[in-house]
C-alpha positions in Angstrom: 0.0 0.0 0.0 1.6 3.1 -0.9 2.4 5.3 2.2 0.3 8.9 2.8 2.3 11.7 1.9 2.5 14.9 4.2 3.6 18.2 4.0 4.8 19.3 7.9 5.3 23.1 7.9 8.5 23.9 9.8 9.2 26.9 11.6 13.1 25.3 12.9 11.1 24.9 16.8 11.0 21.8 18.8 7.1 21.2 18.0 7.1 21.3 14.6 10.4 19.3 14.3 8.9 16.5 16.5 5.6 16.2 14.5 7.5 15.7 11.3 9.6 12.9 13.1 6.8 11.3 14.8 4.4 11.8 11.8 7.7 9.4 10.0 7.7 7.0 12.6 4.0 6.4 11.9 4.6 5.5 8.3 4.3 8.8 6.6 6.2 9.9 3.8 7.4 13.3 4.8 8.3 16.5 3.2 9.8 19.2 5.3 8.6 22.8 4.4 9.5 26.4 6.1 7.1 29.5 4.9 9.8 32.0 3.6 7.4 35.0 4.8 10.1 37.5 5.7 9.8 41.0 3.5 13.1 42.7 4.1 15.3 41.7 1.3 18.6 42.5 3.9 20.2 39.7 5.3 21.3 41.7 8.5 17.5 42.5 8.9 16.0 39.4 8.5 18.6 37.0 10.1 18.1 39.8 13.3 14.5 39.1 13.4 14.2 35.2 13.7 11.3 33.4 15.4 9.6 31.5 12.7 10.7 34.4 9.8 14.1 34.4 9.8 17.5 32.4 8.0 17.9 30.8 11.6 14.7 28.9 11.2 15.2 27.6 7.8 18.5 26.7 8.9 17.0 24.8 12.1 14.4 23.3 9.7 16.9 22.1 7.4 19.4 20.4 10.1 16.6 18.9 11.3 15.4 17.5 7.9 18.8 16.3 7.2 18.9 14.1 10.4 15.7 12.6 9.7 16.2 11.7 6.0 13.5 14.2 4.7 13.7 16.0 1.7 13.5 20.2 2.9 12.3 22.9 0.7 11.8 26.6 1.5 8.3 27.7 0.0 7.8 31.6 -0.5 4.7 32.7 0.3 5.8 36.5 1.1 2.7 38.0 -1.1 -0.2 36.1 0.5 1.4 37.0 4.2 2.1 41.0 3.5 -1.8 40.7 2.0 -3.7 38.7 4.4 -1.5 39.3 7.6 0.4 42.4 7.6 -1.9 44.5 5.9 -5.1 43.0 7.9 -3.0 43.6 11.2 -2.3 47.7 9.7 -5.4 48.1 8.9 -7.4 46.7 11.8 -5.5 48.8 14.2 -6.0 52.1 11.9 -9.9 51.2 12.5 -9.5 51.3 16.3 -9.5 48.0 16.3 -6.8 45.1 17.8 -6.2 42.3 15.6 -5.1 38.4 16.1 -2.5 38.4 13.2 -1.7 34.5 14.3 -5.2 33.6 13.5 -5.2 35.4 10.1 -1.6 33.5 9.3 -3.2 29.8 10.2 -6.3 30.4 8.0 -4.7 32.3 5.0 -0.8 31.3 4.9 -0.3 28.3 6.6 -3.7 26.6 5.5 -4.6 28.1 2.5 -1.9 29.0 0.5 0.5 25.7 1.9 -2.2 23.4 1.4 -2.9 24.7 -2.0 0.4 24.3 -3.3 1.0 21.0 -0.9 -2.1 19.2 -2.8 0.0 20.4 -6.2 2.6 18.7 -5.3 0.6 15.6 -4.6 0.4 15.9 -0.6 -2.1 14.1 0.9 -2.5 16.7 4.1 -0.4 19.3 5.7 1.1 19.2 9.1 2.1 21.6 11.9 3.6 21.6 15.5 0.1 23.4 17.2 -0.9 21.9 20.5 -4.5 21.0 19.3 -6.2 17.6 17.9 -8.0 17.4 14.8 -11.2 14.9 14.7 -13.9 13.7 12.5 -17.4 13.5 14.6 -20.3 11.2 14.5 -22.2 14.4 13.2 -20.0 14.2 10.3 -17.8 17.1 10.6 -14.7 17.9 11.2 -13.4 19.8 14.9 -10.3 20.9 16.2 -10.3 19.4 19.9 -8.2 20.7 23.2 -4.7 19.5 23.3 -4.0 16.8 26.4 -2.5 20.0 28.2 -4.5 22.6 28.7 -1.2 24.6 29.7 -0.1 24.6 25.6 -3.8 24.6 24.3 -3.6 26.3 20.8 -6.9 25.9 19.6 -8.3 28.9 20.1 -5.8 30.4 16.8 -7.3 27.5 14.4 -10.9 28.2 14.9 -11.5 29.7 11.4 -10.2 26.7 9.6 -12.7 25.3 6.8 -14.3 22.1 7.0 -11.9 21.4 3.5 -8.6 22.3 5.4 -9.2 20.2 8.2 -9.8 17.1 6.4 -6.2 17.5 4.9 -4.7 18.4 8.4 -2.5 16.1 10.8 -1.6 17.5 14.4 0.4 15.5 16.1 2.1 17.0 18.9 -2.0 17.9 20.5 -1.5 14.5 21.8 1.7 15.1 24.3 2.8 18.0 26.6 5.4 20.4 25.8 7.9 18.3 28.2 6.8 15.1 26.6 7.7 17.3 23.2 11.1 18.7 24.4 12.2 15.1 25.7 11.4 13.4 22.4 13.7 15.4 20.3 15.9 15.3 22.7 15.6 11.3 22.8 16.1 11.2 18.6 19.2 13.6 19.0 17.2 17.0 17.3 19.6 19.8 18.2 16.5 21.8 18.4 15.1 20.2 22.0 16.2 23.3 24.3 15.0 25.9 21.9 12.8 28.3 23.2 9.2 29.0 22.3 9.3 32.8 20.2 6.7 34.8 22.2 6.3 38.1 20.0 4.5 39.0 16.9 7.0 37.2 14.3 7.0 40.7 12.2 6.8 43.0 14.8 9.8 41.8 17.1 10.4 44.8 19.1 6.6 44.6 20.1 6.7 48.7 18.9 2.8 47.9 17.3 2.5 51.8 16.7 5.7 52.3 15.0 5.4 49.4 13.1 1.8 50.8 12.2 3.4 54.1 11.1 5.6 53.3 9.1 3.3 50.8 6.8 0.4 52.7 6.1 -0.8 55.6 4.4 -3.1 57.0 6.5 -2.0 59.7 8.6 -1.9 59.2 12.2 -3.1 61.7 14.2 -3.2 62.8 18.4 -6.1 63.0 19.7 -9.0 63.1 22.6 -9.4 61.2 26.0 -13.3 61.8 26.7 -15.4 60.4 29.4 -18.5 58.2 28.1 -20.4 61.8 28.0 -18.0 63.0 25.8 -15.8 65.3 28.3 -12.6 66.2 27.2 -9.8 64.6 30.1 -6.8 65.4 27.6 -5.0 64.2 25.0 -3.4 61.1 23.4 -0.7 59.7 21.0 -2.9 58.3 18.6 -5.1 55.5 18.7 -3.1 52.8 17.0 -1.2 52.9 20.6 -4.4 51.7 22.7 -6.4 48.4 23.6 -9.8 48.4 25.5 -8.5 47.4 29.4 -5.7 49.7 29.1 -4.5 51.4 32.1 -0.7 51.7 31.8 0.9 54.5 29.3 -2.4 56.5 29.0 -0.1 59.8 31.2 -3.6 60.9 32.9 -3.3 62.5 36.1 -7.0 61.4 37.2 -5.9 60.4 40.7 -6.5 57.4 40.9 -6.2 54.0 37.8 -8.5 54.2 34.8 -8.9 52.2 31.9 -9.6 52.5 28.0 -13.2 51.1 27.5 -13.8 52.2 23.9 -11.5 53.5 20.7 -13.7 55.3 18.5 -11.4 56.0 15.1 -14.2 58.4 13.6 -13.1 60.8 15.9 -9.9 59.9 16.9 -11.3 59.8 20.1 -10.1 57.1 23.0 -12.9 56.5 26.2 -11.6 56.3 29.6 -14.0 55.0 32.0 -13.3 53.0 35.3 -12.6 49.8 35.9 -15.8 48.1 36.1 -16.6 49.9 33.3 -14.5 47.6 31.3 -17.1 44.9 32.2 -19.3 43.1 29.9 -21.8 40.1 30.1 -22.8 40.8 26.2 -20.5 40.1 23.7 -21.3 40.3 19.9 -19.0 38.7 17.0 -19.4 38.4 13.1 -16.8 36.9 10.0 -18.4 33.8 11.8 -17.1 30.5 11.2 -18.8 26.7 12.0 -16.8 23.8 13.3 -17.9 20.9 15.6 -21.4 22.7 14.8 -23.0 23.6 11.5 -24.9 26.4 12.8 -26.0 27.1 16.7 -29.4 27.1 18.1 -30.9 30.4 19.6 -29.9 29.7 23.7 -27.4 27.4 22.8 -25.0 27.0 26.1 -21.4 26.9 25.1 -18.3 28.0 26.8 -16.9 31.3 25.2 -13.2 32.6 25.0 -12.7 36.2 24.5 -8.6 36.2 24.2 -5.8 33.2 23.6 -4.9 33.6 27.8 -9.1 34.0 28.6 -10.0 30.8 30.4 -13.1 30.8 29.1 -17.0 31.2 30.5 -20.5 29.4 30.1 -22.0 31.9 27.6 -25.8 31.3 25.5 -25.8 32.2 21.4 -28.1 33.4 19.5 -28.2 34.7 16.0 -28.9 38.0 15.7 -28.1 38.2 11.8 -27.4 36.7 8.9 -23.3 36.6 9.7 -23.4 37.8 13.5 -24.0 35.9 17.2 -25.1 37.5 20.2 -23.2 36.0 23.3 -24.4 36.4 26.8 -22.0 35.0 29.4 -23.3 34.1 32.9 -20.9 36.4 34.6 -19.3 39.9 32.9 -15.9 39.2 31.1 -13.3 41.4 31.2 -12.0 43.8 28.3 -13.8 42.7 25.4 -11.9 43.7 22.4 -13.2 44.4 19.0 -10.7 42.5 16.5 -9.9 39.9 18.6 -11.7 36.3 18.1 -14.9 35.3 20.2 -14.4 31.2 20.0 -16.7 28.9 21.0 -16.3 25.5 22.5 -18.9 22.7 22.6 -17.0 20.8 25.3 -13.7 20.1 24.3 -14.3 20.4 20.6 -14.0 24.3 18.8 -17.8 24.5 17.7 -17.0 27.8 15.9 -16.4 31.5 16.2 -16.0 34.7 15.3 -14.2 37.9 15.2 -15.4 40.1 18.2 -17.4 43.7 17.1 -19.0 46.6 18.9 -22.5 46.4 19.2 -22.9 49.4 16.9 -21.9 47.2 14.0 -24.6 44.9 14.6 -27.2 47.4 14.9 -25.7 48.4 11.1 -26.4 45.3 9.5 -29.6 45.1 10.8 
């Protein structure tokens, strides 16, 4: 029987060096692939920068490949990630609001565009190193489920993955902890075991969001107000690409004692400082959505909603309250919902969907 073939995308980390060696010991035929994603033509620049972007990782990738006996190809997808990524993240914050590039880079650039030219090549599925399982259900779909540590859970970045995309996707390090992972390579001699996790935005490495913003847009950024919900004038800010709603540090108010952003409104240019239960929600609204374990939710559905990738999640009931939107009322206020970031749903331990989160306002829009 001729073996599956599998494309694992390698970033030159532990995880993803140990799911192409494991996904080999189980009878794959591999093919090692690293995203060449990186725009800055200068080597300085780009060797500087690392995490899963830079030479260091292809080189990583490629020791790795050579030890397993793996052929190792760099794939450059540099177009689709400035397009879908770096331009989403830009833009997002120029519209007050605060985007999850990771989630945009697993559904556009490592799903869509690797698959698509992995199937070309005659792969039968992609691979990565993400701490989440992937699992056909009895209801016939196809659900990304919790990893067996809750401590490395990535599922909530692969929530807007098609149906299509999961069906031609192998995760195989959801299975093990991160020590489990680290002690495996170690165990098959990958000079990768001790590496360290990258933390940061891979294109932003300085974590300067703002400057980066500045520099890659053409919309001029401008100072602006600090009102009160009434619309008082309290002073004035940098510009609202440097704030997220729960934001107390950096805001230079003398008010006497800690407040927090509750709302960025980039009509005006205005940022909302309120206090800090104001920053308190049990209503949370999201749209872009995307189905899952579920094909659709019922009006008072209860499922357990994460606001953020570190939110533990809450019980929370759905209901539709448009053609592409959810409301979502959680049984006890959440803290800093932020328009941008993803609203995902879990029906147990299975994703059952999600969405991106959005001001009420929007809703009312559409309707």
């Amino acid at each position: 029987m001729k073996k599956k073939k599998v494309v694992v995308g390698m970033s030159g980390g532990v995880d993803s060096s140990v799911a192409a060696c494991l996904l080999l010991e189980q009878g794959y035929e591999v093919i090692g692939v690293t995203m060449q994603i990186w725009q800055d033509e200068d080597r300085t620049v780009v060797e500087e920068n690392g995490g899963c972007c830079g030479l260091s990782a292809v080189d990583d990738a490629r020791r790795v490949a050579g030890i397993l006996g793996i052929p190792y190809y760099v794939m450059n997808f540099k177009n689709v990630f400035r397009e879908k990524v770096m331009d989403y993240f830009v833009d997002s914050y120029v519209r007050g609001k605060t985007p999850n590039p990771c989630i945009a880079c697993n559904r556009y650039v490592k799903w869509e565009a690797l698959l698509k030219r992995s199937l070309e090549i005659g792969a039968d599925y992609i691979a990565t190193g993400h701490y989440a399982r992937v699992e056909a259900l009895d209801n016939g779909r196809m659900a990304v489920r919790n990893s067996v540590t809750a401590a490395k859970d990535q599922t909530y970045a692969l929530y807007n993955l098609t149906q299509d995309q999961l069906r031609h996707t192998l995760m195989p390090v959801g299975a093990y902890a991160k020590e489990d992972i680290r002690r495996m390579a170690e165990e098959r001699g990958l000079p990768v075991a001790s590496k360290p996790d990258s933390q940061e935005i891979c294109f932003v490495p300085d974590n300067d969001y703002a400057g980066f913003i500045e520099r890659n847009t053409k919309v001029p950024l401008r100072e602006g107000n600090y009102v009160d919900r009434d619309g008082n004038i309290l002073g004035r800010h940098k510009g609202i690409t440097h704030y997220t709603i729960g934001q107390r540090k950096g805001l230079n108010l003398s008010m006497g004692h800690p407040v927090f952003v509750t709302e960025i409104r980039p009509e005006t240019d205005e940022v909302v400082i309120g206090e800090a239960e104001d920053v308190f929600t049990d209503v949370v609204y999201c749209s872009q959505l995307n189905f899952m374990a579920l094909p659709d939710v019922e009006d008072g559905q209860l499922l357990t909603g994460k606001i953020r990738y570190a939110h533990k999640g809450a019980p929370c009931r759905v209901k539709r309250v448009g053609r592409d939107a959810l409301e979502c009322r959680f049984s006890e206020p959440v803290r800093a919902v932020t328009p941008g970031q993803a609203l995902v749903l879990y029906d147990g331990e299975y994703v059952a969907g999600g969405g991106t989160i959005v001001p009420v306002q929007d809703i009312k829009k559409e309707q």
